[in-house]
LOBA-321261 format. One record per residue (C-alpha): residue in one letter; x, y, z. Coordinates in Angstrom, 2 decimals. Example, Ala and Ser with C-alpha at 12.3 -4.5 7.8 and 13.67 -1.06 7.14 Angstrom:
# residues 2
[atom "A", [12.30, -4.50, 7.80]]
[atom "S", [13.67, -1.06, 7.14]]
# end
This chain:
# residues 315
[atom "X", [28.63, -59.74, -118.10]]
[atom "X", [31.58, -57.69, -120.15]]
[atom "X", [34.00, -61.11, -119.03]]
[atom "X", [32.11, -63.76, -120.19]]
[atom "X", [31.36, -62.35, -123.78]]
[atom "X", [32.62, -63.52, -126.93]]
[atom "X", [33.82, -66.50, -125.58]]
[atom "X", [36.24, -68.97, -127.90]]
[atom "X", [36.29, -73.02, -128.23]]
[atom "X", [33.39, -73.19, -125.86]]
[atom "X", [32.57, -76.97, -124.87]]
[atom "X", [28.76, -77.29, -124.09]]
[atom "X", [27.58, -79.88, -121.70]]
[atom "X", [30.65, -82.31, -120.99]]
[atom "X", [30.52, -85.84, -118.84]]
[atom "X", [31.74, -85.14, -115.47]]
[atom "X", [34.55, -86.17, -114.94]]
[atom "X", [35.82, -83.98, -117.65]]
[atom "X", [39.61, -84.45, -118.68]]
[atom "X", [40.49, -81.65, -121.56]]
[atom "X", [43.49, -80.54, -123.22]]
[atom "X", [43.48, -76.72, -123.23]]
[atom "X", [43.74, -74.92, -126.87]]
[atom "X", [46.57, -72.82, -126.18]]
[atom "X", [48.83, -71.71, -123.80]]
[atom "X", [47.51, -69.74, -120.25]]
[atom "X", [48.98, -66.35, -120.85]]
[atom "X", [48.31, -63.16, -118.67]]
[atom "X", [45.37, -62.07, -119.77]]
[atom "X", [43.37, -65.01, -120.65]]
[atom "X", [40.25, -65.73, -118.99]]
[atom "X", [38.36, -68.92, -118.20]]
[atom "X", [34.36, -68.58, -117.72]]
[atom "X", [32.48, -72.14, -116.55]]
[atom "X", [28.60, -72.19, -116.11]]
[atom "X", [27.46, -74.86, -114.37]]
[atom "X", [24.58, -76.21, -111.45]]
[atom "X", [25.26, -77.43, -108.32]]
[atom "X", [22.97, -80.51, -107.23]]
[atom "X", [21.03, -81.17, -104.73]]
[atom "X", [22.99, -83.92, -103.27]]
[atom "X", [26.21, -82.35, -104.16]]
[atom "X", [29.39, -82.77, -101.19]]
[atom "X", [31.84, -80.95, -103.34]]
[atom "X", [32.95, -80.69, -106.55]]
[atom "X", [36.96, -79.65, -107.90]]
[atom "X", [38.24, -77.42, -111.14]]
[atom "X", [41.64, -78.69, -111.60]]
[atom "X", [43.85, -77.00, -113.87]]
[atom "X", [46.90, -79.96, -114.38]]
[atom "X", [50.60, -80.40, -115.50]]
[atom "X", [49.03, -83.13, -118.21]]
[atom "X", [46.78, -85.63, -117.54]]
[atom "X", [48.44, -88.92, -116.75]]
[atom "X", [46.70, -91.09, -113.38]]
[atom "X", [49.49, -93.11, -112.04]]
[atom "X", [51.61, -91.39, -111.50]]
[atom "X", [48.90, -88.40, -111.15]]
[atom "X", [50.04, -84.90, -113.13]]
[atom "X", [50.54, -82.00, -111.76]]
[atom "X", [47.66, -79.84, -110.43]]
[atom "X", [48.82, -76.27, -110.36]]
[atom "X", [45.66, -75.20, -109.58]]
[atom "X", [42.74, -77.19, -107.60]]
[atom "X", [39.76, -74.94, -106.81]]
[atom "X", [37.68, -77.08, -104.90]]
[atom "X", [34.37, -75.96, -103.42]]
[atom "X", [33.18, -78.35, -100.31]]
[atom "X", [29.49, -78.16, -98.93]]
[atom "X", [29.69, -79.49, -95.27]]
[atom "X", [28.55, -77.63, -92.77]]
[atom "X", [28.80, -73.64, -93.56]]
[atom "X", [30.81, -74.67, -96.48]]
[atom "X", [33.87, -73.38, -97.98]]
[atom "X", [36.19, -73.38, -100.77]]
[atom "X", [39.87, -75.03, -100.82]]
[atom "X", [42.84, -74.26, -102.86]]
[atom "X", [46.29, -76.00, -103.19]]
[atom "X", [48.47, -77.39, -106.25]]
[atom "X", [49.90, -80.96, -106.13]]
[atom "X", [53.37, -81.43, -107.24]]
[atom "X", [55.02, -85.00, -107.60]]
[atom "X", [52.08, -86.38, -105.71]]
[atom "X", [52.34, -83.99, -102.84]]
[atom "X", [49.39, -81.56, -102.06]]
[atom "X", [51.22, -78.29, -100.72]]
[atom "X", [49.67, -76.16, -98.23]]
[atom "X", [45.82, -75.68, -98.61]]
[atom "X", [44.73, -71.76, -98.86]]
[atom "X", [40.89, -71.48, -96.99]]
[atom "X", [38.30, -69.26, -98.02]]
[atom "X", [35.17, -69.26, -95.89]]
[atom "X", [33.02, -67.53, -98.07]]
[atom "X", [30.84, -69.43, -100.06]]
[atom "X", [29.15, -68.34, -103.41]]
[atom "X", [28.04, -71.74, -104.18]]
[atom "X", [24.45, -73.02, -103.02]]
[atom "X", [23.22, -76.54, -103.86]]
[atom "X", [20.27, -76.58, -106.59]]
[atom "X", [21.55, -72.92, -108.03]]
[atom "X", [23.17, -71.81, -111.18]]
[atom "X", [26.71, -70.28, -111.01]]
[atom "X", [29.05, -68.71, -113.44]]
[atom "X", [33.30, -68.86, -112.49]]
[atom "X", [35.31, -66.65, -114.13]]
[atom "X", [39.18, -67.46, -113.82]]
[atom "X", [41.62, -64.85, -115.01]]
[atom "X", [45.44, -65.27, -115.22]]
[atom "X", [47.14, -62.45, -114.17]]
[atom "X", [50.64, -61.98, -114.23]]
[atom "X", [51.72, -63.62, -110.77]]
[atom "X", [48.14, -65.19, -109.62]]
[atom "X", [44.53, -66.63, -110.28]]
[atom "X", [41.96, -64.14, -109.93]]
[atom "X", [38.39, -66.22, -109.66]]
[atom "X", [35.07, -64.62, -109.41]]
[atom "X", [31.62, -66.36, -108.66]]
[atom "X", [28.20, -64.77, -109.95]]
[atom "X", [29.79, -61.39, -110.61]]
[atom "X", [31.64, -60.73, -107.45]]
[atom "X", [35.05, -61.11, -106.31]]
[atom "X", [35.91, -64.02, -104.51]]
[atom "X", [40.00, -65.02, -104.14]]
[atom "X", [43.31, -64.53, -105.44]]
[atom "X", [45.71, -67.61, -105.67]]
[atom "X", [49.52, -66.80, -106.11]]
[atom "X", [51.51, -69.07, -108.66]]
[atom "X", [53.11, -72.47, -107.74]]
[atom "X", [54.08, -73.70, -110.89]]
[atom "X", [54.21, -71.41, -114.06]]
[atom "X", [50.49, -71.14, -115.85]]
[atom "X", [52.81, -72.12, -119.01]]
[atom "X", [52.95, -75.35, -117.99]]
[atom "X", [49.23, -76.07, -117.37]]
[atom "X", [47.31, -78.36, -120.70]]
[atom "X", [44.88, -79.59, -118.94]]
[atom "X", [41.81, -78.93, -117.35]]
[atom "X", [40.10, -81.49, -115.13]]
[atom "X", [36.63, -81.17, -113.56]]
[atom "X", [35.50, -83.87, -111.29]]
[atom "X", [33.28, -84.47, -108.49]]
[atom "X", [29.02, -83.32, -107.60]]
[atom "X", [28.38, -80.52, -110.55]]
[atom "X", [26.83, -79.64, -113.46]]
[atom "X", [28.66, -77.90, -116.20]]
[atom "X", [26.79, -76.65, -118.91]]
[atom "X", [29.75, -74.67, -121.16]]
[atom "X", [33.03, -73.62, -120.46]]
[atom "X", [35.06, -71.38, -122.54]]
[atom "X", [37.94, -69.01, -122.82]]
[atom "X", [38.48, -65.57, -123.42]]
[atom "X", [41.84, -62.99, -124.44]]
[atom "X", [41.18, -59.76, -121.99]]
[atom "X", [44.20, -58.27, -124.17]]
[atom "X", [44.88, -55.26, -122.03]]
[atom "X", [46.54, -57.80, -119.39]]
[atom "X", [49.11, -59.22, -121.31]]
[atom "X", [51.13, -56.38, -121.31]]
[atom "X", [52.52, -56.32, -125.03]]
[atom "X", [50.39, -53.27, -125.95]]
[atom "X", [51.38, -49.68, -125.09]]
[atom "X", [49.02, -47.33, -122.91]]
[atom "X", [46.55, -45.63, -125.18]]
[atom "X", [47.05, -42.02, -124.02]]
[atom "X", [46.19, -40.52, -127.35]]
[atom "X", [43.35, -38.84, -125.49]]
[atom "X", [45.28, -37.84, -122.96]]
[atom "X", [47.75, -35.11, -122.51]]
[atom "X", [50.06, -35.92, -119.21]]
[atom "X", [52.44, -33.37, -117.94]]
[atom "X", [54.62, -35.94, -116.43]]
[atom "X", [57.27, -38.36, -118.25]]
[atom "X", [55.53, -41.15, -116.64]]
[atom "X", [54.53, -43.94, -118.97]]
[atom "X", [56.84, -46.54, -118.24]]
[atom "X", [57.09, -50.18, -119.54]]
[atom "X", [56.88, -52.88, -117.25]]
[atom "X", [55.02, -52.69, -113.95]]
[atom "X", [52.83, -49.74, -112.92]]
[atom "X", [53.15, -47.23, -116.19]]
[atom "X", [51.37, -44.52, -113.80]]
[atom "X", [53.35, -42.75, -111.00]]
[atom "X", [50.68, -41.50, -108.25]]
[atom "X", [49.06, -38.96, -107.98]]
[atom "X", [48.33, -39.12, -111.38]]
[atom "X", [47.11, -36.37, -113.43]]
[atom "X", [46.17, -35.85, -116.88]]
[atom "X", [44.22, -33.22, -118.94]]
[atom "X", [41.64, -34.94, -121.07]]
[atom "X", [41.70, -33.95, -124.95]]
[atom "X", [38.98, -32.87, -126.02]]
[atom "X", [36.96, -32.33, -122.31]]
[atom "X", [34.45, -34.59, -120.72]]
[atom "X", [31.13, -34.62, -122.29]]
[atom "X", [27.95, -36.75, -122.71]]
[atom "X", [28.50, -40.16, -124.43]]
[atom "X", [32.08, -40.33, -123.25]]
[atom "X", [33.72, -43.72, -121.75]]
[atom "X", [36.92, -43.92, -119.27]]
[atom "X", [38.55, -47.19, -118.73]]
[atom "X", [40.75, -47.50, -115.92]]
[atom "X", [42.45, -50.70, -115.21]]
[atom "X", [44.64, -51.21, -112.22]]
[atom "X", [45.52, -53.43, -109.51]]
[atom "X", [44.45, -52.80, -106.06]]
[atom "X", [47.79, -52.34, -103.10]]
[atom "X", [47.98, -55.50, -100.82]]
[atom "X", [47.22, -53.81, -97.86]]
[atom "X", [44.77, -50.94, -98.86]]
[atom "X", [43.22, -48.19, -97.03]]
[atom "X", [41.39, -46.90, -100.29]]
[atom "X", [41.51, -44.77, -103.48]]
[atom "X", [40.17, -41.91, -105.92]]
[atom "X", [39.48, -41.58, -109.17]]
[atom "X", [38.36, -38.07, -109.76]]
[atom "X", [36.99, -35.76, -113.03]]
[atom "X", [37.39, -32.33, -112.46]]
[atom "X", [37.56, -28.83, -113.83]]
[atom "X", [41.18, -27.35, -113.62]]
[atom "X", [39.80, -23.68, -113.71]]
[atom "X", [37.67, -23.46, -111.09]]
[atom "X", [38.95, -26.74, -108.84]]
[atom "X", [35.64, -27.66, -108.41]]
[atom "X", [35.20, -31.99, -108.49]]
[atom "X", [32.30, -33.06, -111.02]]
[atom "X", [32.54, -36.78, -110.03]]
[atom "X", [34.76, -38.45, -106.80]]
[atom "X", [35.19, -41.83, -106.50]]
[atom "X", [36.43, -43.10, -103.83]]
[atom "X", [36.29, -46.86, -102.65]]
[atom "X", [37.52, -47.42, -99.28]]
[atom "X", [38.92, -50.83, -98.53]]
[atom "X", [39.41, -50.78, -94.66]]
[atom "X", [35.84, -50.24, -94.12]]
[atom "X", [34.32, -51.13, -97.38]]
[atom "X", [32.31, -47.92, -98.44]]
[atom "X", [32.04, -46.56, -101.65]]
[atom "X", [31.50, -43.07, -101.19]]
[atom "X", [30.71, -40.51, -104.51]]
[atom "X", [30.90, -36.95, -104.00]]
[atom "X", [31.21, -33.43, -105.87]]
[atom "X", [33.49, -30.69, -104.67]]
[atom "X", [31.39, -27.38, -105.26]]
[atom "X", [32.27, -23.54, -104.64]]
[atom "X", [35.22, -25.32, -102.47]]
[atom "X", [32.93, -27.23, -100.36]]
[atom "X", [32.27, -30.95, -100.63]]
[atom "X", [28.53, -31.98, -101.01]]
[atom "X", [26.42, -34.73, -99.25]]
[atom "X", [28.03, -38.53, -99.28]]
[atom "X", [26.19, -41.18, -101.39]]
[atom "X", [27.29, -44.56, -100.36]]
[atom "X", [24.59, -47.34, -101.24]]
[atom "X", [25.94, -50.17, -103.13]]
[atom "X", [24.76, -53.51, -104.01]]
[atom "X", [28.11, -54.96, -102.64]]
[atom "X", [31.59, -53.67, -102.54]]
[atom "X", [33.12, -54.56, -105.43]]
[atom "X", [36.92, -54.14, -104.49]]
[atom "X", [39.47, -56.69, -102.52]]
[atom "X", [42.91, -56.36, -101.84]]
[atom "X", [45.63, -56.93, -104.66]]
[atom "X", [42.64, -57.88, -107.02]]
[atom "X", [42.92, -56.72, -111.13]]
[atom "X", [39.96, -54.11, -111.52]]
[atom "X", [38.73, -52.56, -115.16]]
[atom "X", [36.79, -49.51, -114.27]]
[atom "X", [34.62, -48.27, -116.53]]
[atom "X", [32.71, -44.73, -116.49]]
[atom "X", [30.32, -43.96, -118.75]]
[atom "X", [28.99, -39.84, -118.67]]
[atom "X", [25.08, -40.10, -119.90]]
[atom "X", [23.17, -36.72, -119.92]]
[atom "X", [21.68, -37.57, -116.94]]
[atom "X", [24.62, -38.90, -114.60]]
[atom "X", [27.49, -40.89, -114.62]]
[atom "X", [27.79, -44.64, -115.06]]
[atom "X", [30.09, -46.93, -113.15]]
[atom "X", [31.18, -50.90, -113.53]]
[atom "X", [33.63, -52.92, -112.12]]
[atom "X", [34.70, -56.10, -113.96]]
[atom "X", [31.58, -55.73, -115.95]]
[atom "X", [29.23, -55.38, -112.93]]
[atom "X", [26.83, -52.78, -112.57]]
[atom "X", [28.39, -50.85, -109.68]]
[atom "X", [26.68, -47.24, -109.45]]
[atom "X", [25.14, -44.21, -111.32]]
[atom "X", [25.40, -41.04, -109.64]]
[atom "X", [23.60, -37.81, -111.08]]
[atom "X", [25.02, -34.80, -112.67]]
[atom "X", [26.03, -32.14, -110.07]]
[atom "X", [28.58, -30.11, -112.09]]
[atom "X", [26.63, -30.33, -115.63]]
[atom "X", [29.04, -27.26, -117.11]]
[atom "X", [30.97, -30.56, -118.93]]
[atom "X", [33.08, -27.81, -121.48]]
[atom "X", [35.43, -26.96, -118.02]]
[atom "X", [35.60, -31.35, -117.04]]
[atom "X", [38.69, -31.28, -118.46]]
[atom "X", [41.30, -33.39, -115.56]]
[atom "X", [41.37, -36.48, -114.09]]
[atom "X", [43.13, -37.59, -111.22]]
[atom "X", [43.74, -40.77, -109.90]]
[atom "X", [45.70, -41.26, -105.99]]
[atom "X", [45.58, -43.66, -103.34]]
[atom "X", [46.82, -47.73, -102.49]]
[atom "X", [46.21, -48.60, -106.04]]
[atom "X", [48.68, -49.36, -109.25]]
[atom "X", [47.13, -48.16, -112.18]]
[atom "X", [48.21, -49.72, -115.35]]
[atom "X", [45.90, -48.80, -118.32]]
[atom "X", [43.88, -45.66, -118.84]]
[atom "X", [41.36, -45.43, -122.10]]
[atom "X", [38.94, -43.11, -123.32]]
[atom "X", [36.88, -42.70, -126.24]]
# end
């Protein structure tokens, strides 16, 4: 997986329970990837990320991720401050099973957690306390860990500027701070589409989303090579081409819908000769076959819908 690659100060193996200063700071942007077993026996099992690590009086947890294994099972979140556990946020899906591998991937975004289990999205946790002031990261309880590590996923943390060299955009609408991309956006790609070419799109999915497009299209004729077009109020993924001004037939088969509301998404599309390549967060997503293969006139793309788009790449 694209996340969990080229990890840094990876810790293989630790005792459980494992009590560890963090090596630097938890910006926007960093990531945190543990790979671990759940036993058998296992009841639950906690990744706390702590104010320090003092017991009496007990630090600061401004994070507790705690996956618990009775009855259907589910997974708990809160942060402890002065010894007071706030209000616990319930999510009753549950990625974990007891005897399997798993792989958590924690990124910090600007004003939340993001955590993902085996590839797939699972919950968003809003700040309590600034990341800043977590050191420490405590895992306790029934699990195996066999590394943890961190990662920089630089285009988060803001400080660099939107590479549009690629891109010529009629619009004065690269702005710093916050969305850099009013909606709908549209830019003319420089030089066109053509086999072997990557887009990048990185954005943040609206709160309360009914869905949104990313399409590649030819400015000269209007025809659509390649629509994209998750839909978050029924979770569909629907690809299409828009030919001679009609729309072809729907494809929709997915593996699993791979967008939740006001989650962090990097989209990547890769053109092959063949068809088009899609991930999400480094997840296999799609491929859908060349319809429009006349790539000289793919020379647009349009993005529109609930969505806040805040990097676009191509090379």
């Amino acid at each position: 997986m694209m996340f969990s690659n080229n990890l840094q100060n990876v810790v293989h193996n630790p005792v459980i329970p494992y009590v560890g200063t963090l090596p630097e700071e938890l910006r926007p942007g960093k990531l945190i990837v543990i790979h671990g077993r759940v036993p058998n026996d296992a009841d639950r099992f906690q990744v706390d990320f702590q104010c320090g690590s003092s017991v009496k009086p007990r630090a600061d947890v401004a994070f507790h991720f705690n996956p618990r294994f009775k009855r259907s099972g589910h997974v708990v979140c809160n942060t402890l401050t002065k010894e007071k556990w706030g209000s616990e946020e319930i999510t009753y899906e549950m990625p974990f099973e007891k005897g399997k591998p798993f792989e958590i991937i924690i990124m910090v975004l600007k004003d939340k957690f993001q955590v993902s289990v085996n590839g797939k999205h699972l919950l968003l946790y809003k700040y309590r306390i600034d990341p800043e002031k977590i050191d420490t990261l405590g895992i306790y309880g029934k699990v195996q860990i066999e590394s943890l590590g961190f990662r920089n996923n630089f285009s988060l943390q803001g400080t660099q500027e939107t590479s549009l060299g690629m891109l010529k955009t009629n619009s004065g609408n690269v702005k710093t701070g916050g969305p850099r991309f009013k909606l709908p956006y549209v830019a003319r790609l420089n030089p066109v589409l053509s086999p072997g070419r990557t887009i990048v799109v990185k954005g943040e999915v609206k709160k309360n989303p009914k869905g949104f497009s990313i399409d590649l299209t030819a400015a000269s004729t209007k025809d659509i090579a390649l629509h994209l077009n998750p839909r978050l109020n029924a979770k569909i993924f629907v690809r299409n081409s828009f030919l001679h001004e009609s729309w072809g037939e729907e494809e929709r088969s997915i593996a699993h819908f791979p967008f939740s509301p006001g989650m962090y998404f990097e989209m990547i599309i890769y053109c092959s000769p063949d068809e088009y390549k899609v991930a999400v967060n480094g997840i296999h997503a799609l491929v859908y076959k060349h319809r429009f293969k006349d790539f000289g006139k793919i020379d647009t793309l349009k993005i529109n819908g609930d969505v806040d788009v805040l990097d676009i790449r191509i090379w």
